[in-house]
DRENDO-1510 file (C-alpha; in Angstrom, 1 decimal, always signed):
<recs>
REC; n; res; u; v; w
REC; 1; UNK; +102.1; +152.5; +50.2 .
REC; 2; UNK; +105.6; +153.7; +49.7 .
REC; 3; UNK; +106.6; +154.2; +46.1 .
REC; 4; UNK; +110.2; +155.5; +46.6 .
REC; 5; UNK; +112.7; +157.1; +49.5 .
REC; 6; UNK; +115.9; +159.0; +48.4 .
REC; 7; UNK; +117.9; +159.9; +51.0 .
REC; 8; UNK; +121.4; +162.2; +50.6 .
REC; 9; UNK; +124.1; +163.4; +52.7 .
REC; 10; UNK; +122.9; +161.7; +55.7 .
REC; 11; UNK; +125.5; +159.2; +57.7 .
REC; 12; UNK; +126.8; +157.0; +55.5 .
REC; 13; UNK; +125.1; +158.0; +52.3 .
REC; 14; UNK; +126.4; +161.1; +50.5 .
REC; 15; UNK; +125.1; +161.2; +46.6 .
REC; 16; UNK; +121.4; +160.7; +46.7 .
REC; 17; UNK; +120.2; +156.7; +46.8 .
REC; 18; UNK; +116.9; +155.4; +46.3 .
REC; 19; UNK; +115.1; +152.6; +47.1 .
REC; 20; UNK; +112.0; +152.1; +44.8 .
REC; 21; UNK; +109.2; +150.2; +45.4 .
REC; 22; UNK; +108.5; +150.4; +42.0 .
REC; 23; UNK; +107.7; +147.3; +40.1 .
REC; 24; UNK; +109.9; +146.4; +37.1 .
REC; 25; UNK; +109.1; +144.9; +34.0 .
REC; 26; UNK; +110.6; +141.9; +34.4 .
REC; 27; UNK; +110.8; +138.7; +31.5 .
REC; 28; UNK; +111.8; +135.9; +33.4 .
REC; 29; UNK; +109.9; +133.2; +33.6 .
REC; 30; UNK; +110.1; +132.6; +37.9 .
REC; 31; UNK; +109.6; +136.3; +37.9 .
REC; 32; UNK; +106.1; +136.7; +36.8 .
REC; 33; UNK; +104.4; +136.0; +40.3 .
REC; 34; UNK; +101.9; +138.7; +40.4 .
REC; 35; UNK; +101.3; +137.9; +44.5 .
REC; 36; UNK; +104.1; +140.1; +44.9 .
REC; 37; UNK; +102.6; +142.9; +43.2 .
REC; 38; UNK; +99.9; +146.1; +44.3 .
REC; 39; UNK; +98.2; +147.5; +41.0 .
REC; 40; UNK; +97.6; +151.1; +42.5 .
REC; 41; UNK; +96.0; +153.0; +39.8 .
REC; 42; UNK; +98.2; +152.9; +37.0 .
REC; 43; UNK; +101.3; +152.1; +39.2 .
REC; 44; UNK; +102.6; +148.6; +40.4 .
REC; 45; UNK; +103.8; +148.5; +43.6 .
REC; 46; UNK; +105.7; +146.0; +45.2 .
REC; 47; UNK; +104.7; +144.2; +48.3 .
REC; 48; UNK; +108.4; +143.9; +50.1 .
REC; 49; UNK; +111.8; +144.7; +49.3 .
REC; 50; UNK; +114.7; +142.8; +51.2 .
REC; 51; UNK; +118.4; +144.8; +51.5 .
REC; 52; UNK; +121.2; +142.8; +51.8 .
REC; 53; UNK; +125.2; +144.1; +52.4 .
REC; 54; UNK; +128.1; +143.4; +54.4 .
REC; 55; UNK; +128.3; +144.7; +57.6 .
REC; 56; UNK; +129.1; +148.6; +58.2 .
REC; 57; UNK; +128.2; +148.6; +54.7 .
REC; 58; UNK; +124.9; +151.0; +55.1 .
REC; 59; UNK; +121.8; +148.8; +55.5 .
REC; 60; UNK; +121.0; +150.1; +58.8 .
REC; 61; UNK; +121.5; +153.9; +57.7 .
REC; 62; UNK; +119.3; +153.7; +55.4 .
REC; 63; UNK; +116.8; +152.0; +58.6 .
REC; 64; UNK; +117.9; +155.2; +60.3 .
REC; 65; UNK; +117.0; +157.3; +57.0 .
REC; 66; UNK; +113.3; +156.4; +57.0 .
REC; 67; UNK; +113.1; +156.6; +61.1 .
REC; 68; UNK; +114.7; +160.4; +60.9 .
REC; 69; UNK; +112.5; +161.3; +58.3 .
REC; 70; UNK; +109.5; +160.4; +60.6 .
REC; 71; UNK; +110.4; +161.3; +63.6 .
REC; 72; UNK; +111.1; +164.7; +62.3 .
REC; 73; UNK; +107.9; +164.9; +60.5 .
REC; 74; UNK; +106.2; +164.0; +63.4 .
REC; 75; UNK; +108.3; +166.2; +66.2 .
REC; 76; UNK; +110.0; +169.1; +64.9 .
REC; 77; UNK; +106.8; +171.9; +65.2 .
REC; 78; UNK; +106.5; +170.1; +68.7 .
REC; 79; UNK; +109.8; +169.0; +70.8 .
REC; 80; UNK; +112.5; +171.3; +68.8 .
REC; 81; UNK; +112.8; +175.0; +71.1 .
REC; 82; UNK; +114.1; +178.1; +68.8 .
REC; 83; UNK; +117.3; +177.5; +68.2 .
REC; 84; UNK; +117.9; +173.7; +69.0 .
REC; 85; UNK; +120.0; +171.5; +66.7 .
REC; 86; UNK; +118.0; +169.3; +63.9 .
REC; 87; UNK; +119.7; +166.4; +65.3 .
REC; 88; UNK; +120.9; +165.6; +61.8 .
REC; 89; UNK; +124.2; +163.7; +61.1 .
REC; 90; UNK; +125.4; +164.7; +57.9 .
REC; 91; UNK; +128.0; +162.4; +55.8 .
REC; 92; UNK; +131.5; +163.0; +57.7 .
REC; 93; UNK; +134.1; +161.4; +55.3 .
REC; 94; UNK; +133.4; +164.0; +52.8 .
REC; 95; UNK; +134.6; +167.9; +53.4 .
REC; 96; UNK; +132.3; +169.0; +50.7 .
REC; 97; UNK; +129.4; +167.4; +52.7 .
REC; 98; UNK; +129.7; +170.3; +55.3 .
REC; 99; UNK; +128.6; +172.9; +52.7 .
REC; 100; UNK; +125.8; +170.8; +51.5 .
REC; 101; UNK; +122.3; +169.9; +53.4 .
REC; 102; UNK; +120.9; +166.6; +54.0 .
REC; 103; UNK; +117.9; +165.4; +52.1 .
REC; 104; UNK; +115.2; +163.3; +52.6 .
REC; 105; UNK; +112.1; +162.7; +50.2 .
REC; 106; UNK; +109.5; +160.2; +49.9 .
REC; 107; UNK; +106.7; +159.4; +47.6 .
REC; 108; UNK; +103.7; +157.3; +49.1 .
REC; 109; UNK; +99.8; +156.9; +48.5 .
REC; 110; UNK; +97.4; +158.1; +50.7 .
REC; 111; UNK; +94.1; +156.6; +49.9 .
REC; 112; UNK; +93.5; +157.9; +46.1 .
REC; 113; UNK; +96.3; +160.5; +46.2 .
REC; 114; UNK; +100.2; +160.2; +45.6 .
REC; 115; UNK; +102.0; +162.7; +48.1 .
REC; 116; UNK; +106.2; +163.3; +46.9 .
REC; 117; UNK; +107.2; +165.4; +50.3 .
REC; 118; UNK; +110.9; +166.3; +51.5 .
REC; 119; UNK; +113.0; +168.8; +52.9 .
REC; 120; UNK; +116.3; +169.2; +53.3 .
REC; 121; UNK; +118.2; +170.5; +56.3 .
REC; 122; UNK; +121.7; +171.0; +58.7 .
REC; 123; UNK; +122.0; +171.2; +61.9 .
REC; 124; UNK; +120.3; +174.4; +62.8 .
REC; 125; UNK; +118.2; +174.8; +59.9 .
REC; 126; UNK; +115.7; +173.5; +57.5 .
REC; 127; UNK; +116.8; +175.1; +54.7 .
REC; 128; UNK; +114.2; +173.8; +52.0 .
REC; 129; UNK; +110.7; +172.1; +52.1 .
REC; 130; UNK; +108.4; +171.0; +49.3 .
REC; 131; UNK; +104.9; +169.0; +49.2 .
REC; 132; UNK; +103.3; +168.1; +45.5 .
REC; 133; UNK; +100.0; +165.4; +44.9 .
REC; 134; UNK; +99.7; +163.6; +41.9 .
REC; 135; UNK; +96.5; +162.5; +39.9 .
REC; 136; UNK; +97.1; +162.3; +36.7 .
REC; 137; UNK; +99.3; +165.2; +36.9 .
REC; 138; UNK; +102.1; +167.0; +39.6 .
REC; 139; UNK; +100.3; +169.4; +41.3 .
REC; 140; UNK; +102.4; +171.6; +43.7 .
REC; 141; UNK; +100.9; +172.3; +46.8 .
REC; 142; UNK; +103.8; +174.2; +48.8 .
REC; 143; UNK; +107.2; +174.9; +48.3 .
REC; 144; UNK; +109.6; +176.5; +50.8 .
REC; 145; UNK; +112.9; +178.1; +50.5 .
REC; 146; UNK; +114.5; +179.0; +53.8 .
REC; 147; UNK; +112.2; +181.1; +55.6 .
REC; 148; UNK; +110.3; +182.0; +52.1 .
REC; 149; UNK; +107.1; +180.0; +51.3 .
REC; 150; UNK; +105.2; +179.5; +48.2 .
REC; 151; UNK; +101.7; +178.3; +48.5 .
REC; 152; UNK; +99.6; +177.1; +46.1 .
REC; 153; UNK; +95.6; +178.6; +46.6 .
REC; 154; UNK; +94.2; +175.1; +47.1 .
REC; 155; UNK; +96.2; +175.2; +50.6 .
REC; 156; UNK; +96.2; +178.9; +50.6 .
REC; 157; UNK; +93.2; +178.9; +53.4 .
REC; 158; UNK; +95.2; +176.6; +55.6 .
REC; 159; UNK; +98.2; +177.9; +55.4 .
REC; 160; UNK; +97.7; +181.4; +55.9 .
REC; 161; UNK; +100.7; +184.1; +56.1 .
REC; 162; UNK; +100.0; +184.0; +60.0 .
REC; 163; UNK; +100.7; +179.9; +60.2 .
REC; 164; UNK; +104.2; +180.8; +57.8 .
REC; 165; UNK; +105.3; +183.3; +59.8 .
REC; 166; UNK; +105.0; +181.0; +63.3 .
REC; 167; UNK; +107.3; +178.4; +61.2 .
REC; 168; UNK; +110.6; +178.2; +63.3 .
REC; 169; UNK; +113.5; +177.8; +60.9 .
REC; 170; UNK; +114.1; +174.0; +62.5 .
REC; 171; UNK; +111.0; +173.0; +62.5 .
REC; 172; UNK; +108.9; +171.9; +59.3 .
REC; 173; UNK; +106.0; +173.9; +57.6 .
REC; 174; UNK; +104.2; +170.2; +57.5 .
REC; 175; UNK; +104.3; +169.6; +61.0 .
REC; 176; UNK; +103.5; +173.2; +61.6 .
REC; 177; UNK; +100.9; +173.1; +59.3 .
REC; 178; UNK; +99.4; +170.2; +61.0 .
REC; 179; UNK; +99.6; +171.9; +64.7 .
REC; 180; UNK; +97.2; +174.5; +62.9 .
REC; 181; UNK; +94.6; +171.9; +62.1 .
REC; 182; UNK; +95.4; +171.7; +58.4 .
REC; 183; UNK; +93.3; +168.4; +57.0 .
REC; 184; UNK; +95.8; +167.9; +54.6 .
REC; 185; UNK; +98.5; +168.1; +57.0 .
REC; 186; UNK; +97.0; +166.3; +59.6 .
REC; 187; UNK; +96.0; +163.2; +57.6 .
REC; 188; UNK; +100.0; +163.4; +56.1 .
REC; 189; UNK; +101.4; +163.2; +59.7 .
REC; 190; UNK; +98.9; +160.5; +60.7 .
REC; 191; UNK; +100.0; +158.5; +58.0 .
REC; 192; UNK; +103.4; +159.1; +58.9 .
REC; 193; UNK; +102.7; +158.0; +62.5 .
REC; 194; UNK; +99.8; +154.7; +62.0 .
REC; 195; UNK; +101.0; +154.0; +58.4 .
REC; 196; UNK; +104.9; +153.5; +59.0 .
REC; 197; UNK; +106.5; +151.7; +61.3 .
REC; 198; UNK; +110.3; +151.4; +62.3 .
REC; 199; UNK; +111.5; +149.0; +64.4 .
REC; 200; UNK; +114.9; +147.1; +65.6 .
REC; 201; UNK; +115.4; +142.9; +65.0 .
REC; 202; UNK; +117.7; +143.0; +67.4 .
REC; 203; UNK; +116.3; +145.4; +70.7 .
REC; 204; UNK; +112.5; +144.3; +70.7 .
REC; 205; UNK; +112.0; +146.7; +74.3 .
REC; 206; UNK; +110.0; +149.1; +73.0 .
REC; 207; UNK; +107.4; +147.1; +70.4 .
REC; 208; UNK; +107.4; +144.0; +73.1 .
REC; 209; UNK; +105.5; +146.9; +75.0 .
REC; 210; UNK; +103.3; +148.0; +72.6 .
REC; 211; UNK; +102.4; +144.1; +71.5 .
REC; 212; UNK; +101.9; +143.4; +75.3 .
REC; 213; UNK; +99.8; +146.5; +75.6 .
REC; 214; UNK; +97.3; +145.0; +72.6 .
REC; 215; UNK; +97.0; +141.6; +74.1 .
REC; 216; UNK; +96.0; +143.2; +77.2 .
REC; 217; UNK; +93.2; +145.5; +76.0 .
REC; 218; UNK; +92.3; +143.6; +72.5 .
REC; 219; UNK; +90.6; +140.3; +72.8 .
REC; 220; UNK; +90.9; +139.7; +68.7 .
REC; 221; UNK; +94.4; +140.1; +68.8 .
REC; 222; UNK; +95.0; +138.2; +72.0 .
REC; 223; UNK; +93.4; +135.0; +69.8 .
REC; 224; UNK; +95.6; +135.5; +66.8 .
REC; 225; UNK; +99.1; +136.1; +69.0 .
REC; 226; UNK; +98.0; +133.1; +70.9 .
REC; 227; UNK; +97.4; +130.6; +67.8 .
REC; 228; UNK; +100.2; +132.3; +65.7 .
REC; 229; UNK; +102.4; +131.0; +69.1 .
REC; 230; UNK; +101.0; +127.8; +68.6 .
REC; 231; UNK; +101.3; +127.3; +65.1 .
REC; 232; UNK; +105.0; +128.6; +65.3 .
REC; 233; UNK; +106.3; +125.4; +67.0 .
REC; 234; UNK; +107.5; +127.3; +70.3 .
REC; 235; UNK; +106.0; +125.1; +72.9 .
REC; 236; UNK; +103.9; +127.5; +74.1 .
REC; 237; UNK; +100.4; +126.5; +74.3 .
REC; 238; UNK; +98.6; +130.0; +75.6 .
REC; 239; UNK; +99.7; +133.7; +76.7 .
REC; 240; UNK; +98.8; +135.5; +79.7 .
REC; 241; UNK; +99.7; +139.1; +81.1 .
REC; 242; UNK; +100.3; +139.6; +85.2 .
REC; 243; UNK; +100.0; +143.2; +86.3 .
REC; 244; UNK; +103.2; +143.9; +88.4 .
REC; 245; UNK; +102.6; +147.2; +90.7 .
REC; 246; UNK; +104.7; +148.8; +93.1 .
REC; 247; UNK; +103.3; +146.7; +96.2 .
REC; 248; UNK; +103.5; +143.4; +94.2 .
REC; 249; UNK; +105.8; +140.9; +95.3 .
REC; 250; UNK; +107.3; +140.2; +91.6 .
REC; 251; UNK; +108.2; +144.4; +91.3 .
REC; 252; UNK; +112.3; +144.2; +91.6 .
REC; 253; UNK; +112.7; +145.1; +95.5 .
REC; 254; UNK; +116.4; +147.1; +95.1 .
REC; 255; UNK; +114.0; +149.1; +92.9 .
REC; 256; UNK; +111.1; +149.8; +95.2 .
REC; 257; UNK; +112.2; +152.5; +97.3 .
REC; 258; UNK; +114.0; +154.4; +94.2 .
REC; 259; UNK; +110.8; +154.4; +92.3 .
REC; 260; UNK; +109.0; +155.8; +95.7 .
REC; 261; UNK; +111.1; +158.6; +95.7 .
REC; 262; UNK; +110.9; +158.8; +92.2 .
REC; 263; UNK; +107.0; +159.4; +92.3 .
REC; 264; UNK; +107.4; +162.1; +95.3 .
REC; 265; UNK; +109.7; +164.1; +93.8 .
REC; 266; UNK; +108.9; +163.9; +90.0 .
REC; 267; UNK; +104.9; +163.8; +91.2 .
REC; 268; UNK; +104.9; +160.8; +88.8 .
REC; 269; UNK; +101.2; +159.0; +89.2 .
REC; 270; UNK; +102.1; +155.7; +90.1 .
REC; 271; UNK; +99.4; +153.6; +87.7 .
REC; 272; UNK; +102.3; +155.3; +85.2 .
REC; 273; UNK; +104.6; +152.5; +86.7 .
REC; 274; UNK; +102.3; +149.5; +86.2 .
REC; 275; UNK; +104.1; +147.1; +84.7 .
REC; 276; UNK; +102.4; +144.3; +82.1 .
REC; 277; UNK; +104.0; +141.2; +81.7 .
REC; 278; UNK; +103.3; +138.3; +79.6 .
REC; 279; UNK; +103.8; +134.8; +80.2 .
REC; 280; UNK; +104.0; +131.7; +78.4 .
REC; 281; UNK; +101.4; +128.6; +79.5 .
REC; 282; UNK; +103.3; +124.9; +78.7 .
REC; 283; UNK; +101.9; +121.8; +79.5 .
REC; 284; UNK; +103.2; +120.1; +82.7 .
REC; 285; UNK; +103.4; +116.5; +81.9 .
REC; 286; UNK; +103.6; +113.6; +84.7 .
REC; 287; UNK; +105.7; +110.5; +82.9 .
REC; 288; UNK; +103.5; +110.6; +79.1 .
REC; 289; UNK; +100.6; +111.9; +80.5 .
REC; 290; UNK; +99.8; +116.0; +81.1 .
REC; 291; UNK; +98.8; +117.1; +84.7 .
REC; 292; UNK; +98.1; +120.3; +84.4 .
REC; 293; UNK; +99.8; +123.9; +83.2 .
REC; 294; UNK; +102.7; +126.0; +84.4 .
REC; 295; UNK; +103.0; +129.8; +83.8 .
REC; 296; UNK; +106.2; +131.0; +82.9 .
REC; 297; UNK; +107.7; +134.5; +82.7 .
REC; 298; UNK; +108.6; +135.5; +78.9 .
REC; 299; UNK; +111.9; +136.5; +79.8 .
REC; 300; UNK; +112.5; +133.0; +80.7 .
REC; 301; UNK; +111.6; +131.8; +76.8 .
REC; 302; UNK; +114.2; +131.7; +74.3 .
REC; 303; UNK; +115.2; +134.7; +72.4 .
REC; 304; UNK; +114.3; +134.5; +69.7 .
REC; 305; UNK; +110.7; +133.3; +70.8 .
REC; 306; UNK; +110.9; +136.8; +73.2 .
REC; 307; UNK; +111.5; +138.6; +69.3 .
REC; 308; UNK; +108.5; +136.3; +67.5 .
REC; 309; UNK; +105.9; +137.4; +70.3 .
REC; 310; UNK; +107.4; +141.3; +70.2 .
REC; 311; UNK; +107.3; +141.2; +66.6 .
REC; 312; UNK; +103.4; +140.5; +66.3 .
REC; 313; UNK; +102.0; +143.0; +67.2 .
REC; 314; UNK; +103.5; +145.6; +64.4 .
REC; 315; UNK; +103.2; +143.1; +62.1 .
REC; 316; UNK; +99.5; +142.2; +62.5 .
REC; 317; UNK; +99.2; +146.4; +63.0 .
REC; 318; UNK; +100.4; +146.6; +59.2 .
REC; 319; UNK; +98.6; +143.8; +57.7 .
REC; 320; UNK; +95.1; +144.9; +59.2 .
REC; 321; UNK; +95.9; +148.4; +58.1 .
REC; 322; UNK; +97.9; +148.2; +55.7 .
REC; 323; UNK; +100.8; +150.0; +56.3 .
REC; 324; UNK; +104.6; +149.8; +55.9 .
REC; 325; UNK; +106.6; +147.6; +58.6 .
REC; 326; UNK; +110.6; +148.4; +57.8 .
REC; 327; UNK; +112.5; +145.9; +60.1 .
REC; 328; UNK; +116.5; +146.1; +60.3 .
REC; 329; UNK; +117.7; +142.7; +60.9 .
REC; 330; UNK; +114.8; +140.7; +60.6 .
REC; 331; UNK; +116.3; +137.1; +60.8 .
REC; 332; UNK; +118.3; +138.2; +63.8 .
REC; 333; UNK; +117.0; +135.3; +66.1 .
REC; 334; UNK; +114.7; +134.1; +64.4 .
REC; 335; UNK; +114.9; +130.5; +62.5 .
REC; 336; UNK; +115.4; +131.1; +58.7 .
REC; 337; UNK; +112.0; +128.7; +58.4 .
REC; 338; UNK; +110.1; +131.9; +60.2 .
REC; 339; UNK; +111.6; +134.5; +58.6 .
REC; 340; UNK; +110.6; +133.0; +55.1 .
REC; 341; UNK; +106.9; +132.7; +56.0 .
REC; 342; UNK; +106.7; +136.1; +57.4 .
REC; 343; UNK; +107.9; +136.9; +54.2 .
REC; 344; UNK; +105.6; +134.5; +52.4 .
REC; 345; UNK; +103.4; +136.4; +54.3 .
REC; 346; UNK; +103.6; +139.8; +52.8 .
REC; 347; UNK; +104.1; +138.6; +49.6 .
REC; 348; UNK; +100.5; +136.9; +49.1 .
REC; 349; UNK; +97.5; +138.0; +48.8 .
REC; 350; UNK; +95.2; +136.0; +50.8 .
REC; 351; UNK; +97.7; +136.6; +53.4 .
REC; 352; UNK; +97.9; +141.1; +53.2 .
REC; 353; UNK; +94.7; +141.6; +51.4 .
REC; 354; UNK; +95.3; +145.3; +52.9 .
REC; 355; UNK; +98.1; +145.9; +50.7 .
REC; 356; UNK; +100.7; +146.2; +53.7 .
REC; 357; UNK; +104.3; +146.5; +52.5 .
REC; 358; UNK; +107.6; +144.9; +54.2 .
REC; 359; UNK; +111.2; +146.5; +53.7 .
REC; 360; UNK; +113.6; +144.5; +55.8 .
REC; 361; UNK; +117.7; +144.7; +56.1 .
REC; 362; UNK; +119.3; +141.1; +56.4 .
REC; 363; UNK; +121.7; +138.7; +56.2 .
REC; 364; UNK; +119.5; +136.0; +55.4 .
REC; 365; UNK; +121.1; +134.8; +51.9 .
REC; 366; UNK; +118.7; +131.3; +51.8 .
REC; 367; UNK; +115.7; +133.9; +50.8 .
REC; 368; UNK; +117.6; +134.3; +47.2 .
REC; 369; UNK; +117.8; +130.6; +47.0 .
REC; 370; UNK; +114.0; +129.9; +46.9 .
REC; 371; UNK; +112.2; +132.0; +44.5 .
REC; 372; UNK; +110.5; +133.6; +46.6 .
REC; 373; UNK; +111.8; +137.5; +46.1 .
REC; 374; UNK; +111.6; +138.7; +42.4 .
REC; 375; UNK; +114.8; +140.5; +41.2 .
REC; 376; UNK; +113.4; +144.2; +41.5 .
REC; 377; UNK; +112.2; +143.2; +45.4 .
REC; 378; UNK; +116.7; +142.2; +46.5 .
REC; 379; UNK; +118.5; +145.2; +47.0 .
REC; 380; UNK; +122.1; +145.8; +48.0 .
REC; 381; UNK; +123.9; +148.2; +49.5 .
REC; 382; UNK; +128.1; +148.8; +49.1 .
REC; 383; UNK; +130.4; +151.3; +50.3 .
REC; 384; UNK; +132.8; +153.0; +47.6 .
REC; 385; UNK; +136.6; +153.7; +48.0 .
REC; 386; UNK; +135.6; +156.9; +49.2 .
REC; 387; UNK; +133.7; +155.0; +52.5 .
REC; 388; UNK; +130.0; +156.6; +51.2 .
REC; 389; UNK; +126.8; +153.9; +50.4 .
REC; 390; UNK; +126.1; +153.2; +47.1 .
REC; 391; UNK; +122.0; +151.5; +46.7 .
REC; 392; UNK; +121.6; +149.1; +43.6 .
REC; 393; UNK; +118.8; +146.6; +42.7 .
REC; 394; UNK; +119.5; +143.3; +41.0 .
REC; 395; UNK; +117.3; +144.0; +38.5 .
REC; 396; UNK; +120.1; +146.2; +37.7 .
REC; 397; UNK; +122.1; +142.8; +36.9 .
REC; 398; UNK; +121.0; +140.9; +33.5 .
REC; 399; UNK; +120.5; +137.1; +34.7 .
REC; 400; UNK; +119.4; +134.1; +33.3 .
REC; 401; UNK; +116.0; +132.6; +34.0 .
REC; 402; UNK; +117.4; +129.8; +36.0 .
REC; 403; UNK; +120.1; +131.8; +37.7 .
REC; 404; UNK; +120.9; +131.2; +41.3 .
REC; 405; UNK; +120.9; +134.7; +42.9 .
REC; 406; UNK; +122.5; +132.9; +46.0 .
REC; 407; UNK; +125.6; +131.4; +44.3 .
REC; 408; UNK; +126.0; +134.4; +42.1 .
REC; 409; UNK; +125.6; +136.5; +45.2 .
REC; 410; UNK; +128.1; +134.6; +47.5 .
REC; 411; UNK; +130.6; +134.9; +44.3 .
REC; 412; UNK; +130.8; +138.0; +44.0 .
REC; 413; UNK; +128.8; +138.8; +40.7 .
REC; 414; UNK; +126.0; +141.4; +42.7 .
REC; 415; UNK; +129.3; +142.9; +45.0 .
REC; 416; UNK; +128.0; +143.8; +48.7 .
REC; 417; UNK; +129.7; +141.6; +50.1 .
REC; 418; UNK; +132.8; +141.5; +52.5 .
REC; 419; UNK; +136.1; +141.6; +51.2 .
REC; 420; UNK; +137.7; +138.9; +53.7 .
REC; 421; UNK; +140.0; +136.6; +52.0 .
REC; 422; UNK; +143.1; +138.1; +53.7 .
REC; 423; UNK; +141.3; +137.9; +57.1 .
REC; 424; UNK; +142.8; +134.9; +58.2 .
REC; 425; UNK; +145.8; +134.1; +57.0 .
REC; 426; UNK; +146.3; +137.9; +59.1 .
REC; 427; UNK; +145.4; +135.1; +61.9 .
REC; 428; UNK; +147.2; +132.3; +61.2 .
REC; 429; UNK; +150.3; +133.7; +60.5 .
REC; 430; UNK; +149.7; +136.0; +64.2 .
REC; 431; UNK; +149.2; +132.5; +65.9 .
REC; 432; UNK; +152.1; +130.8; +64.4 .
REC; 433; UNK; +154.8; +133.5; +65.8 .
REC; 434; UNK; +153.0; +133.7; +69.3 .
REC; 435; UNK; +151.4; +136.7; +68.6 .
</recs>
């Protein structure tokens, strides 16, 4: 579980933000729901954490934040040449920001250990990197300065001079480490890859693949996709996947002879270009009575029934295994009914007895209406004078025990919201003269 992520100098962000998972000691009465809440040794950790703003105001940079952070983890020992950029896009409003490197830390518990890990970095180089565990004390395991590495003997005998002197200065002692079958840094990155998940509400292309992929090969899943269809009121009384190859008569036919010579020349296998596709069974009915069943494409369903099928299979990846789903735009699509139980979801206990954890960006302000996110779980983000992201929690705010987040929120008490009162009078007064 993620306890915090501080991010600086990267986009939008410019002083150092973080977003803690931390649970506060809160008194109010409609507070006190301990379903929201992971006791992890003598830490409470919260289940979700929901980021609201305006828009252009930061929520997605942060989104992007986390998914740099991983992918680099992941990719730098392995996809970065000597020499290649970082890829990192450092603040740009600020002049001072070019003199200064991005940074990115996270602390996060791995089984009975708590890991705080960053680095920081510009676009060439990474010019620091640090890893320390906690038990009931800090204990440093590496530290790195530019091309300069301190190493503490417990990791001494996997990280040998040999593996610090094959550490590019754009790629990540970590990731390195982990290339060089280091058990410590191996089990880091595959939390990293199985344990924290990053995905889009609004382009589902890539996780609608790897939910169609699970319903193909996984006969546990394909119940619980199928009945959580059902049970969502979409119509939709079954799933299916069709196998579309190059020969079939569904594959796209302006396509067929570009992907021919695609395979020739690029000595692509052609099973490679197998497509899956799911479809959706409704009932055929004949006047009152049903006749039979009719398959029909998923592209031919709403969207946001396209997004709710897509989105199951990351979210039933982190509830069985209890990692951390971080979704920008959740609601986008998707009723406000469904977006509070997957929620609801998260936040109870019978529901994520794995202790999976939820961080979503939305515009959904009905969830601070109903109860059902304690103060220290709504975050905002606002942008200064100076155009850089400011991160604040509303446990930050002192509020009532009957306060209504929502109308203090849409007034303006919490900020993070747009500025928009001289929007339309700008319109009216355009109309009025023709304009």
């Amino acid at each position: 579980m993620i306890t915090e992520f501080t991010v600086s100098n990267f986009r939008s962000f410019y002083q150092p933000v973080t977003l803690s998972l931390l649970a506060s000691h809160l008194r109010d009465g409609n507070e006190l729901d301990e379903n929201a809440i992971v006791t992890a040794g003598r830490l409470r950790l919260l289940r979700s954490a929901a980021i609201y703003g305006a828009n252009a105001s930061g929520k997605s940079n942060l989104i992007r934040a986390f998914s740099f952070m991983r992918g680099f983890v992941l990719h730098s020992a392995t996809r970065l040449q000597a020499g290649e950029e970082t890829g990192i896009e450092r603040h740009a409003l600020r002049n001072e920001a070019r003199q200064q490197p991005a940074s990115f830390q996270i602390i996060f518990t791995l089984g009975q250990e708590r890991y705080r890990y960053g680095f920081e970095l510009d676009e060439k180089t990474v010019q620091s990197e640090w890893l320390y565990r906690t038990n009931q004390r800090e204990a440093r395991l590496f530290v790195r300065e530019g091309q300069e590495f301190d190493v503490a003997s417990t990791l001494r005998r996997e990280a040998p001079r040999s593996v610090q002197n094959q550490t590019r200065n754009n790629a990540l002692f970590l990731s390195v480490l982990a290339q060089y079958n280091s058990e410590l840094a191996q089990n880091l990155l595959d939390w990293f890859r199985n344990r924290l998940h990053i995905i889009s509400g609004l382009s589902d292309v890539g996780y609608r693949r790897y939910t169609i992929k699970r319903f193909e090969q996984e006969q546990r899943f394909r119940e619980r996709v199928i009945e959580l269809i059902r049970l969502a009121d979409t119509g939709i009384n079954g799933l299916t996947t069709k196998t579309i190859s190059l020969d079939s008569p569904d594959f796209p036919p302006e396509l067929r002879e570009l992907t021919r010579k695609l395979i020739e020349e690029k000595n692509i296998p052609e099973s490679e270009l197998v497509q899956l596709r799911m479809e959706a069974v409704h009932t055929v009915y004949d006047a009152d009575s049903p006749t039979g069943e009719i398959h029909l494409d998923m592209e031919e369903e709403s969207e946001g029934t396209q997004k709710f099928v897509a989105l199951l299979g990351p979210l039933l990846d982190a509830l069985e295994n209890g990692a951390t789903l971080i979704v920008d735009e959740l609601d986008a699509r998707l009723h406000p009914q469904l977006t509070r139980e997957l929620v609801r979801l998260f936040n109870s206990k019978e529901g994520n007895p794995n202790q999976a954890q939820l961080i979503f960006a939305t515009h959904d302000v009905g969830l601070l209406s109903e109860c059902m996110l304690r103060r220290d779980q709504i975050w905002f983000t606002e942008k200064d004078r100076f155009g850089s992201t400011q991160l604040y929690s509303l446990a930050e705010f002192s509020e009532r025990n009957d306060a209504s987040y929502l109308k203090n929120y849409l007034a303006g008490r919490y900020s993070a919201i747009p500025h928009l009162n001289a929007l339309r009078p700008y319109l009216e007064e355009q109309l009025r003269h023709g304009a």
